[in-house]
Residue, then its C-alpha position, 0 to 999 in steps of 0.5 A: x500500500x505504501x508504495x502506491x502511495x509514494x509513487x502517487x506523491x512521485x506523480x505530483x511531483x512531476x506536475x510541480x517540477x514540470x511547471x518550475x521548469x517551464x519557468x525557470x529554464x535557461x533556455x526556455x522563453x522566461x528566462x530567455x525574455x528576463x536575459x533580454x530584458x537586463x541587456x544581455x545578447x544570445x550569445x549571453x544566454x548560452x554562456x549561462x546554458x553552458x555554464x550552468x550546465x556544469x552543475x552535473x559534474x558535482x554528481x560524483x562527489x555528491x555520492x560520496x557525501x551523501x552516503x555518509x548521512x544518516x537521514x537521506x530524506x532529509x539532505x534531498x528535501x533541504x538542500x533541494x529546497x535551497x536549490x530552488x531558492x538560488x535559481x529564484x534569486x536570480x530576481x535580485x540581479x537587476x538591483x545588483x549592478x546595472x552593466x550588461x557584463x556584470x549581470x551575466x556573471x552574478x547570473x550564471x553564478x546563482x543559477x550555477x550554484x543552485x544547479x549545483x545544490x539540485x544535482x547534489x541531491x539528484x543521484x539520491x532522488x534517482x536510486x530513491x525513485x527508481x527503487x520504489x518503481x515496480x519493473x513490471x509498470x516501469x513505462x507505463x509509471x513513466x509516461x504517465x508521469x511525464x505526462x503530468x509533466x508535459x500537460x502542467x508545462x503546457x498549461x503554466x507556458x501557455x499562461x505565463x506568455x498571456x501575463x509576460x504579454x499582459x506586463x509588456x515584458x517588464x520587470x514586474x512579470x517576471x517577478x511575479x511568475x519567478x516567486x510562482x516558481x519557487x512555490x510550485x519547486x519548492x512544493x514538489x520537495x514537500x510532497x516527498x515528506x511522507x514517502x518512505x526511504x527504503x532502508x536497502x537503497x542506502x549506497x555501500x560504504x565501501x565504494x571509493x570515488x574512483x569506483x564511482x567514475x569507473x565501475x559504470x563504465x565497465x558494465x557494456x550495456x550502460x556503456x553503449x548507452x551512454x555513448x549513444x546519448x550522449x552524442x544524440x545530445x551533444x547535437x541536440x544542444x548545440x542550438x538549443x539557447x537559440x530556439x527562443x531568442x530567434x523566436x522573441x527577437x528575430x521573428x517578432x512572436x509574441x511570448x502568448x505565441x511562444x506559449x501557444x506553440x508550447x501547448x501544440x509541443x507538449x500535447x503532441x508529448x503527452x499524445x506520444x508518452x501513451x503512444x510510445x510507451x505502449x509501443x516500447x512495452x510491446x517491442x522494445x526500446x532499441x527499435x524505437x530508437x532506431x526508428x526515430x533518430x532519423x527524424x530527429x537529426x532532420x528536424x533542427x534543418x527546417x528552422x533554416x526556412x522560417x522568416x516573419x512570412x512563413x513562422x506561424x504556418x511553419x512553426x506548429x508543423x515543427x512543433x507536431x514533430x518535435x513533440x511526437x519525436x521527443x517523447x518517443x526518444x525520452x521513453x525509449x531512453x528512460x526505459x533503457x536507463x532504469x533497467x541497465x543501472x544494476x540494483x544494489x549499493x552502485x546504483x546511484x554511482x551509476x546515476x552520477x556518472x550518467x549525470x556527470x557526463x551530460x552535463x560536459x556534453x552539455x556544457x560543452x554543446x552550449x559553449x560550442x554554440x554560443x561562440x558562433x554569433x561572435x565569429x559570424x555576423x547573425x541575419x535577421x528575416x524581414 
């Protein structure tokens, strides 16, 4: 009984963290309208994305730390809770300091240090969540979860573009939608109070830091996944800081727009979590893969079509793509992930280490981007 429960509150938990996301993510249109806002240039947002993006690399050494606790729990609750508050105060930058370059830095700074308190706790809430996932409804939990997350990303985009617009961009709108984030992240953090730590995911005491960089790499199958993910994301984030500021800036959309996108985005993500999931239940994850990363190396091409003309018939189209495309990827990987981490006292290394090499990949994806707009001269689309 206990663990239908849990996973109930695993659920919810989902719905929250999938609406702080919409806001306060680095390359998502919020963040993105705020950096334009103070002055900064899209080169800017991805030296944040990319700098961010090494907030993963603490993962290791957060599994050597925190299987020195007593109460596990409690480290995730806590510390998850000044995570979000680090990535909230980023409100304070404005009334800081008022250049464009200072506020890059003391941005990417607050933001990196609650990237880094939240990937503290990560690796624990993984071995947490995974162990109470029963295998035989493994995808199906899953999708139904990042269903909750897709549709309460949906909602939360679509109204926080109406409001931004509403406030005409300004300082106030963003207030206002950043002081919801921290209420529904750190709301996601309480929900886990009353689910039960099991004691038999508590990490073996013996492993050593070396361990945990290596012994995931030694077992084939995490191997090979890991090597094929990581170069499907490297190529993926490339351009991803760009997405939204070509949006905003160059074509002229509106952020209820944007928002309007997201919610065609997001439906065609809870339309293939069900789809996908079942289809993964049946024949595996492998043949979804392959049948899917041929769409999606194709997919980022089509942005090279799009002026102020043709955006709004455009667009959705890619939107309807991506979304059936990316759903089907995050299932299959998911599914392949949680059934290739062995049980036992090295779970959580095995997480760390997935997480500490995303996010090099990432961070190095983002910085390999971000460096293009000073070396070539941008057009901009009548």
């Amino acid at each position: 009984m206990y663990k239908r429960q849990s996973l109930r509150r695993f659920l919810y938990n989902g719905a929250f963290w999938g609406a702080y996301a919409q806001l306060v993510a680095v390359t998502g249109p919020i963040f993105t309208g705020y950096a334009l806002w103070m002055g900064l240039r899209e080169s800017d947002i991805a030296a944040v994305a990319s700098v961010v993006a090494l907030g993963g690399l603490v993962q290791p050494f957060s599994f050597m730390l925190v299987r020195r606790l007593r109460d596990q729990k409690a480290f995730v609750v806590g510390v998850g809770v000044l995570e979000i508050s680090l990535v909230i105060s980023v409100l304070l930058v404005p009334f800081l300091t008022g250049t464009p370059g200072a506020r890059l830095v003391l941005a990417a700074c607050l933001i990196l240090a609650g990237t880094f308190m939240g990937h503290l706790v990560s690796p624990l809430y993984n071995s947490w969540f995974s162990t109470l996932l029963p295998e035989e409804v493994r995808a199906r939990f899953l999708g139904r979860r990042m269903v909750l997350v897709s549709v309460s990303a949906m909602a939360i985009g679509y109204l926080s573009g109406r409001f931004l617009d509403a406030a005409q961009g300004r300082y106030p709108g963003f207030l206002v939608l950043y002081l919801f984030a921290w209420i529904v992240g750190v709301g996601g953090y309480w929900l886990l109070v009353k689910v039960p730590f099991p004691s038999y995911i508590k990490v073996d005491r013996d492993i050593s830091l070396g361990r945990v960089f290596v012994s995931p790499f030694r077992h084939p199958e995490f191997g090979r996944l890991l090597a094929f993910y990581l170069a499907w994301a490297f190529a993926a984030l490339i351009a991803n800081p760009f997405y939204n500021v070509f949006m905003i800036r160059d074509l002229s959309i509106k952020y209820t727009t944007i928002g309007v996108f997201n919610i065609i985005y997001m439906a065609m993500m809870v339309l293939g979590y069900r789809l996908w999931g079942n289809i993964v239940e049946r024949f595996g994850s492998k043949p979804v893969l392959q049948v899917l990363m041929i769409p999606r190396a194709l997919l980022p091409l089509i942005w090279t079509t799009l002026t102020q003309g043709n955006a709004l018939i455009i667009l959705p189209v890619i939107m309807v793509l991506n979304g059936l495309t990316f759903s089907g990827l995050t299932v299959a990987v998911n599914t392949l992930l949680f059934g290739t981490v062995p049980e036992g006292g090295e779970r959580s290394a095995f997480f760390a280490s997935w997480a500490f090499s995303n996010s090099l990949v990432a961070s190095a994806a983002s910085g390999l981007g971000g460096s293009w707009p000073g070396r070539y001269p941008i057009t901009r689309y009548p």
